[in-house]
Residue frames relative to the residue before (quaternion, step in Angstrom):
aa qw qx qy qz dx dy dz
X 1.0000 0.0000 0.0000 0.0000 0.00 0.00 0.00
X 0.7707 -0.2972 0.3604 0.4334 3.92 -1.44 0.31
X 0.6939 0.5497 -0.2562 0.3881 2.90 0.27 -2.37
X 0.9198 0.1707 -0.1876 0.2993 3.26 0.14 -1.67
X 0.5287 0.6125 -0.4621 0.3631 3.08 0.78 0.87
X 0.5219 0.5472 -0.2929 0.5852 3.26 1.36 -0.91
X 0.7931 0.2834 -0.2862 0.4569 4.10 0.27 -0.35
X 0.3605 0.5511 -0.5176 0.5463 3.97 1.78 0.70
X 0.9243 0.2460 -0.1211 0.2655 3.57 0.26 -1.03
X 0.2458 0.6480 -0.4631 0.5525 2.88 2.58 1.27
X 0.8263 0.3415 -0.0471 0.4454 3.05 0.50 -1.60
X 0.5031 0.7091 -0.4396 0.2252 3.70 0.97 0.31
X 0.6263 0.4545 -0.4078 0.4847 3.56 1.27 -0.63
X 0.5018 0.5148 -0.5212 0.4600 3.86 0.78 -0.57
X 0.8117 0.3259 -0.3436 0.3418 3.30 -0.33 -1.10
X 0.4298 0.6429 -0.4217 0.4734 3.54 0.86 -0.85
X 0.7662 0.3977 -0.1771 0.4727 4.26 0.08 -1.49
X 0.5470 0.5366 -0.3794 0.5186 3.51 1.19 -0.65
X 0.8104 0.3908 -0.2809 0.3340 3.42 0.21 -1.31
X 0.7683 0.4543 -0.2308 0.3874 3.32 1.12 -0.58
X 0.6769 0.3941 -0.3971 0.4784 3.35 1.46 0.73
X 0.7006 0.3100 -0.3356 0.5481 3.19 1.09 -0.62
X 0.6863 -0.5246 0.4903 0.1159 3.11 -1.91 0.67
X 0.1638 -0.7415 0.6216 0.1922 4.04 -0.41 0.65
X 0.2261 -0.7802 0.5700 0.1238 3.19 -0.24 1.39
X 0.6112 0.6815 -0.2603 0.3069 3.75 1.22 -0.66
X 0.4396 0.6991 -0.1679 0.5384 2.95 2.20 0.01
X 0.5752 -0.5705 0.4662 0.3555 3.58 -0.58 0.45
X 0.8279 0.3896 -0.1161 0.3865 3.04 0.24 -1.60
X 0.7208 0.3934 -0.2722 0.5015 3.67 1.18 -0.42
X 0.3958 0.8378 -0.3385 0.1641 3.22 1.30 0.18
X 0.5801 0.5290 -0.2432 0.5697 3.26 1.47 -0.45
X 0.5609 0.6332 -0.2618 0.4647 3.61 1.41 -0.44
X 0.6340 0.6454 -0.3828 0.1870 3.77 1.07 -0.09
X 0.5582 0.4536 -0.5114 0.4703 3.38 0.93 0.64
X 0.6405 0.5023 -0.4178 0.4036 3.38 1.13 0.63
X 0.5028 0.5898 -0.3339 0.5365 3.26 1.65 -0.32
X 0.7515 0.4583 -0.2936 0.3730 3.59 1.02 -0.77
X 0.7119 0.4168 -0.3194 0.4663 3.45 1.07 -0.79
X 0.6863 0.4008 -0.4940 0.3526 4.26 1.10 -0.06
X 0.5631 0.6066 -0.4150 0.3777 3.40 1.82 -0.17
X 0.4785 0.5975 -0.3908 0.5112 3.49 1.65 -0.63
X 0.6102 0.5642 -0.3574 0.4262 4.23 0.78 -1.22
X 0.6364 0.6838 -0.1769 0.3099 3.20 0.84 -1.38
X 0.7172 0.5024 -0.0031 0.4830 2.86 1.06 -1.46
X 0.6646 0.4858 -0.2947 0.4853 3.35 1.27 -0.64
X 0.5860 0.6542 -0.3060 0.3674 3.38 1.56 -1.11
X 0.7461 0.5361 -0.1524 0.3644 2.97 0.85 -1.43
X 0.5768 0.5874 -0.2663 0.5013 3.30 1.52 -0.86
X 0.5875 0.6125 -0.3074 0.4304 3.57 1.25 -1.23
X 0.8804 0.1817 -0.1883 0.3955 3.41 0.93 -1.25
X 0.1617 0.6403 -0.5653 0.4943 3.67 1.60 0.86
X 0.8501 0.1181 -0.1734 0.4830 3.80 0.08 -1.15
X 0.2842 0.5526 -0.6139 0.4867 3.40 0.43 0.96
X 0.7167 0.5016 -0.2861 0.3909 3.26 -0.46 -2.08
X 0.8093 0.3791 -0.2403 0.3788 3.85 0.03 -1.74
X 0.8213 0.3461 -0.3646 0.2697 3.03 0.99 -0.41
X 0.6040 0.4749 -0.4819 0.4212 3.35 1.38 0.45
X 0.4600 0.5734 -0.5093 0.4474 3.64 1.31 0.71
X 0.5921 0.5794 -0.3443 0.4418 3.28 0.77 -0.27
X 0.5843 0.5057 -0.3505 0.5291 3.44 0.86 -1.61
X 0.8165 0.3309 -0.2288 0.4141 3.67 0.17 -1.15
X 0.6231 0.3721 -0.4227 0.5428 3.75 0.81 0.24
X 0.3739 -0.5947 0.5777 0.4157 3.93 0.78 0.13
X 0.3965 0.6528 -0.5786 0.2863 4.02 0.21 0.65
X 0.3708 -0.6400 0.6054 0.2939 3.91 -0.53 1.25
X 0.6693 -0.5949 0.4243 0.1342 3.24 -1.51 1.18
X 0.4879 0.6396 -0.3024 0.5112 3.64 1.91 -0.30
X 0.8137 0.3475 -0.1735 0.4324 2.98 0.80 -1.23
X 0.3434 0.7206 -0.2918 0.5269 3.37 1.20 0.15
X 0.6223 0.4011 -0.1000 0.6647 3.39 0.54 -1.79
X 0.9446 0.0953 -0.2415 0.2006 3.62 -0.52 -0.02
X 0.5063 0.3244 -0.3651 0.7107 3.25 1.93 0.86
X 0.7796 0.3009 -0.3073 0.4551 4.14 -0.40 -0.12
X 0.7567 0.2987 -0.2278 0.5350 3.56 0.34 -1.21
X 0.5897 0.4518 -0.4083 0.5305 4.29 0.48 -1.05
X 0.8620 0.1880 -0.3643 0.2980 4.29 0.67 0.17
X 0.4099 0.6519 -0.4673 0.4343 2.89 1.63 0.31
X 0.7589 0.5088 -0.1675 0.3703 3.55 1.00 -1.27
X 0.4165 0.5377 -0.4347 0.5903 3.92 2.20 -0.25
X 0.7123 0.4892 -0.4568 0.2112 3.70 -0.29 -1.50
X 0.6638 0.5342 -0.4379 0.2868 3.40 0.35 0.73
X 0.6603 0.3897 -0.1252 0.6296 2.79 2.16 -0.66
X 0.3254 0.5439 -0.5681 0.5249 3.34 1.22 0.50
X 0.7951 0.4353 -0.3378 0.2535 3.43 0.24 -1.44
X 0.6504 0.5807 -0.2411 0.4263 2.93 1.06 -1.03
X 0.5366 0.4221 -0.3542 0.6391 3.98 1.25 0.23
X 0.6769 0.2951 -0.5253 0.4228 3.47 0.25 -0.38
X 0.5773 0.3543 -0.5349 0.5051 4.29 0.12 -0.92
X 0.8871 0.2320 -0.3832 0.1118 3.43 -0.71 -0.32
X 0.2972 0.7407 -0.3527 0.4885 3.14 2.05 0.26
X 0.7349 0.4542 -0.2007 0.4618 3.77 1.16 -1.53
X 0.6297 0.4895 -0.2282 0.5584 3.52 1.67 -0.49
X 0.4262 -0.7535 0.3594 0.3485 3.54 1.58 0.65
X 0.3615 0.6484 -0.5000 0.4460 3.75 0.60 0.41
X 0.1835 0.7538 -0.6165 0.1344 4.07 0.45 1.10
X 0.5846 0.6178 -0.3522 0.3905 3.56 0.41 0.11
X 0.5392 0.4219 -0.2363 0.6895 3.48 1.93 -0.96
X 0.7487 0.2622 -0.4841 0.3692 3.57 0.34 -0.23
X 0.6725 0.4820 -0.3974 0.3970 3.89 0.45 -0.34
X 0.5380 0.6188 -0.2925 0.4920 3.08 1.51 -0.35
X 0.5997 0.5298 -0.2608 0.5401 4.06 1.63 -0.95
X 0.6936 0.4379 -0.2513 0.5137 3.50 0.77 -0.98
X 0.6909 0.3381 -0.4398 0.4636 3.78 0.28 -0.80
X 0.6939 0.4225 -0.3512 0.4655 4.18 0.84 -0.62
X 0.5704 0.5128 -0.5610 0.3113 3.59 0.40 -0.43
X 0.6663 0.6442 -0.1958 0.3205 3.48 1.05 -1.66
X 0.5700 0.6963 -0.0782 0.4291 3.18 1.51 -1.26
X 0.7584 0.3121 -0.1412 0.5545 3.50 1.55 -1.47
X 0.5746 0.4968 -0.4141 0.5016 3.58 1.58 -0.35
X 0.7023 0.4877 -0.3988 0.3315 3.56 0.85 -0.32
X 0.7553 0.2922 -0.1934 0.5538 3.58 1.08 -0.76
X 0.7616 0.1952 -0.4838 0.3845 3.48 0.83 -0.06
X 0.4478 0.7456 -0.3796 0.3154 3.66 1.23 -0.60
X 0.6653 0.4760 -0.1453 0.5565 3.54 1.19 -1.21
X 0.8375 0.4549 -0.1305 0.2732 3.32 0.70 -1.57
X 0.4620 0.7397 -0.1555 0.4639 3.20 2.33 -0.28
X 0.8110 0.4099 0.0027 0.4175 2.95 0.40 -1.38
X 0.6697 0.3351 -0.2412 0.6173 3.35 1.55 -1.12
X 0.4369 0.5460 -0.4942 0.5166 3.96 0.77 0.45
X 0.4970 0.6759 -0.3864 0.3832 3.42 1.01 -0.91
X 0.7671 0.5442 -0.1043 0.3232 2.88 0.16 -1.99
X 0.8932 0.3030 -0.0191 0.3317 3.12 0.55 -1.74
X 0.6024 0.5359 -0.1771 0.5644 2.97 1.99 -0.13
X 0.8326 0.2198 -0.0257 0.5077 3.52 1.02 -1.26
X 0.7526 0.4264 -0.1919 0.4637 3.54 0.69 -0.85
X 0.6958 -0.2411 -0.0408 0.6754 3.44 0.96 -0.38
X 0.5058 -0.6086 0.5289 0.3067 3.97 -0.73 1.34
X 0.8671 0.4307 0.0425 0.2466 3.54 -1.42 0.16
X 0.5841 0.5289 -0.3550 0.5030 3.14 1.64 -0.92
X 0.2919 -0.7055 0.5556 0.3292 3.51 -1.23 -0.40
X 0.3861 -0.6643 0.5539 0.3208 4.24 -1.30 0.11
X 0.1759 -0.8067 0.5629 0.0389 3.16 -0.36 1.46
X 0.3609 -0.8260 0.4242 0.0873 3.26 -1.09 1.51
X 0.0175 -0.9205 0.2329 0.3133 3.47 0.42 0.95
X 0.4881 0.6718 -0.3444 0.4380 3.79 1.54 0.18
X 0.1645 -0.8199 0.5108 0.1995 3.82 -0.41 1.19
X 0.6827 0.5750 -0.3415 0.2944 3.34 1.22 0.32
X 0.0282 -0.8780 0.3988 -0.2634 3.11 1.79 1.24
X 0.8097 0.2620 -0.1703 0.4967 3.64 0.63 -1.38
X 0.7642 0.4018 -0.3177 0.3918 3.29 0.92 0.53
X 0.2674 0.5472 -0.4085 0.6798 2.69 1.69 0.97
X 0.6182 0.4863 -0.3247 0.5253 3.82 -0.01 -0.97
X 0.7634 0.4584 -0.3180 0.3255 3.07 0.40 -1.31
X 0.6967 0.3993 -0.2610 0.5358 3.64 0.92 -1.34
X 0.5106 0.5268 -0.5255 0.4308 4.27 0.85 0.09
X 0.6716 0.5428 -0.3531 0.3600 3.56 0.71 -1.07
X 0.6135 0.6667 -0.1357 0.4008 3.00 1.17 -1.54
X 0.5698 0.6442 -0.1169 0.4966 3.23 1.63 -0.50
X 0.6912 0.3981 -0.1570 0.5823 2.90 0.50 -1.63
X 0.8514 0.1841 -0.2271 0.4355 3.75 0.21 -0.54
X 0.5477 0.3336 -0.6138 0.4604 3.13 0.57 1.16
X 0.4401 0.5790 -0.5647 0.3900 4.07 0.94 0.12
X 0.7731 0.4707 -0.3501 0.2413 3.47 0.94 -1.37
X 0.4265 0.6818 -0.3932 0.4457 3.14 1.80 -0.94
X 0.8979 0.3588 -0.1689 0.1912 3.41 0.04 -1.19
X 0.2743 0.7125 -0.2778 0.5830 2.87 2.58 0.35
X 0.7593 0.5122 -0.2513 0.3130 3.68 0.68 -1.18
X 0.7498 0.4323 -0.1072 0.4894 2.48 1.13 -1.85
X 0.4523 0.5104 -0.3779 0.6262 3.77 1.27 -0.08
X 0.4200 -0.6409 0.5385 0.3505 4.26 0.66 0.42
X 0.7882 -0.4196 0.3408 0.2942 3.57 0.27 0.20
X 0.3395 0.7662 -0.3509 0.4178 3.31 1.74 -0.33
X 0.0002 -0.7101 0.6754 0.1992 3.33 -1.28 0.06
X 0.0477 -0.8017 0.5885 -0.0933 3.71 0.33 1.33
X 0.8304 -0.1390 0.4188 0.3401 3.25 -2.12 -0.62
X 0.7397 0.4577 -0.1515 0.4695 3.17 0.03 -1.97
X 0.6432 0.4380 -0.3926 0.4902 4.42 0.86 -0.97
X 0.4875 0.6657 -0.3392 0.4518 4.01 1.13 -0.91
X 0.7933 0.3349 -0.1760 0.4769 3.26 0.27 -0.80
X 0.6553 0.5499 -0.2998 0.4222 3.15 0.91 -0.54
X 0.6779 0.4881 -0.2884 0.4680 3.07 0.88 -1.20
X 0.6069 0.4794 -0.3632 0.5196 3.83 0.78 -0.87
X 0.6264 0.5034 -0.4536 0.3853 3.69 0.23 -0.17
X 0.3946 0.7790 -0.1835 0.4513 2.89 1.19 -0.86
X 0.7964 0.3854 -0.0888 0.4576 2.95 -0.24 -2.08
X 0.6648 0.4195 -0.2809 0.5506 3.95 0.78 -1.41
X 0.5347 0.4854 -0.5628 0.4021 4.14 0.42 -0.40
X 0.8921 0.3103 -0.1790 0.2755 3.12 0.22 -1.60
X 0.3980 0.5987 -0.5013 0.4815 3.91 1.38 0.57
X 0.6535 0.5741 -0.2228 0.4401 3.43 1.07 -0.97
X 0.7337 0.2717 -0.1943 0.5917 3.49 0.66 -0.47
X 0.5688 0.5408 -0.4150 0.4602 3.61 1.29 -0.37
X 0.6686 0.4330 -0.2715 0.5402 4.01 0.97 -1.00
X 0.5340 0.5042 -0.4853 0.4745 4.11 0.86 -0.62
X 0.6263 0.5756 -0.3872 0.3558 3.46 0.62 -1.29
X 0.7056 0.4480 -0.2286 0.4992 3.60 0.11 -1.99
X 0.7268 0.3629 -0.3563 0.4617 4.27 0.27 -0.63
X 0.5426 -0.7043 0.3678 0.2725 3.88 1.01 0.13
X 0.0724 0.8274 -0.5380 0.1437 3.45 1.86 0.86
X 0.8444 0.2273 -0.2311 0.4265 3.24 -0.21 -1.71
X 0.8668 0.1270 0.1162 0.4679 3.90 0.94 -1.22
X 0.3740 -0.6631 0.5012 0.4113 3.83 -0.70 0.12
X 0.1576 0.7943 -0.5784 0.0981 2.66 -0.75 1.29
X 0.6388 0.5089 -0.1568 0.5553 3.81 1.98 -0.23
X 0.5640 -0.6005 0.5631 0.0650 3.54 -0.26 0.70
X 0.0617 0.8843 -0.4331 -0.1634 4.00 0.05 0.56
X 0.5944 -0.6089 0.2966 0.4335 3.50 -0.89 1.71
X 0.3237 -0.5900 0.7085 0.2127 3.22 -1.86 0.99
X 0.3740 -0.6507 0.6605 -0.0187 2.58 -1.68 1.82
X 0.7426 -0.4978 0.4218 0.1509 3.51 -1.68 1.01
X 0.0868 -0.7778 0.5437 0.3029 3.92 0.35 0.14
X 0.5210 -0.6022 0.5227 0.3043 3.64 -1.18 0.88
C-alpha cells in the first residue's frame, strides 16, 4: 500500500542507524554480543530522550508554555507510551495485576530513580556540593493532586471488585483530565503565585 510505503522511506534511515549499531543478539552469531546490544540500546535511548526534551522544550519556549507544564502533558506522554503498551499485551493475555502492577512501578522508578540519578550526578560528580534548584513553587501541589490520584485509582479499583472493565477506563481518564486541569491552573497562577512568568526575547 502508499501508506506503507511512504512510512518505509520515513523510517528507513532510523532503522538503517539502529541496525548498524546495535547488535541482534537474537541471532546466533551475535549472541555472545548481548551486553553490547544492551548498553547501545541503553545509548540510544538516552539520545532520543535528550532530544524528546530538547524539542518540547523549545516548543514551549516558543508557545510561552512554562516548562512544568510541558513535563506533565507532552513529555510525561511521550515517555508512558511504552508502558501503556506494555499493559495493554499483557492486559489481552489476562495478566491485569502485571499491568497495574507496570504502571504503579514504572512511575515509582522514574520518580526515585529518574530524579534521584541524575541529580546525584550533579551534586555528587559533576560539580560536588552544588545543589538542583527547583524553579516551580507549585511542586507540592502537584504531589499533592498525584497522590490524590493514585488513591483515588485504588479506591476505584476496589470498589470496581478489582475488575479492570470499561466503566474503570473512563474513570481513570477522568481522573487523568481533572488532574492536568488543576495541574496547568496551578503552573499559570490560577488559584496562587506560585510560577515565575517565562522571560520573553525583546524584538
Amino acid at each position: 500500500a502508499r501508506g506503507d510505503k511512504a512510512k518505509w522511506v520515513l523510517t528507513w534511515p532510523l532503522i538503517f542507524l539502529l541496525c548498524t549499531t546495535i547488535p541482534n543478539c537474537s541471532k546466533p552469531r551475535w549472541e555472545r554480543f548481548f551486553m553490547l546490544t544492551f548498553v547501545m540500546a541503553t545509548l540510544w535511548i538516552a539520545v532520543f530522550s535528550y532530544l524528546m526534551v530538547w524539542l518540547v522544550t523549545i516548543i514551549g519556549y516558543t508557545l510561552g508554555i512554562p516548562d512544568v507544564i510541558m513535563g506533565i502533558t507532552f513529555l510525561a506522554a511521550g515517555t508512558s507510551v511504552p508502558d501503556c503498551m506494555a499493559s495493554l499485551i499483557v492486559t489481552r493475555q489476562g495478566l491485569g495485576d502485571m499491568a497495574v502492577s507496570n504502571t504503579i512501578g514504572s512511575n515509582v522508578f522514574d520518580i526515585l530513580v529518574g530524579l534521584g540519578v541524575p541529580w546525584g550526578l550533579q551534586t555528587m560528580v559533576i560539580n560536588y556540593g552544588s545543589t538542583v534548584k527547583i524553579n516551580s513553587r507549585g511542586l507540592v501541589y502537584s504531589v499533592v493532586l498525584l497522590l490524590g490520584s493514585v488513591a483515588l485509582t485504588v479506591l476505584g479499583i476496589h470498589l470496581n471488585k478489582w475488575r479492570l472493565d470499561r466503566k474503570l477506563g473512563v474513570y481513570v481518564l477522568v481522573l487523568y483530565a481533572i488532574f492536568l486541569c488543576f495541574s496547568i491552573m496551578i503552573e499559570f497562577n490560577v488559584f496562587t503565585f506560585v510560577n515565575l512568568p517565562m522571560c520573553r526575547e525583546d524584538d
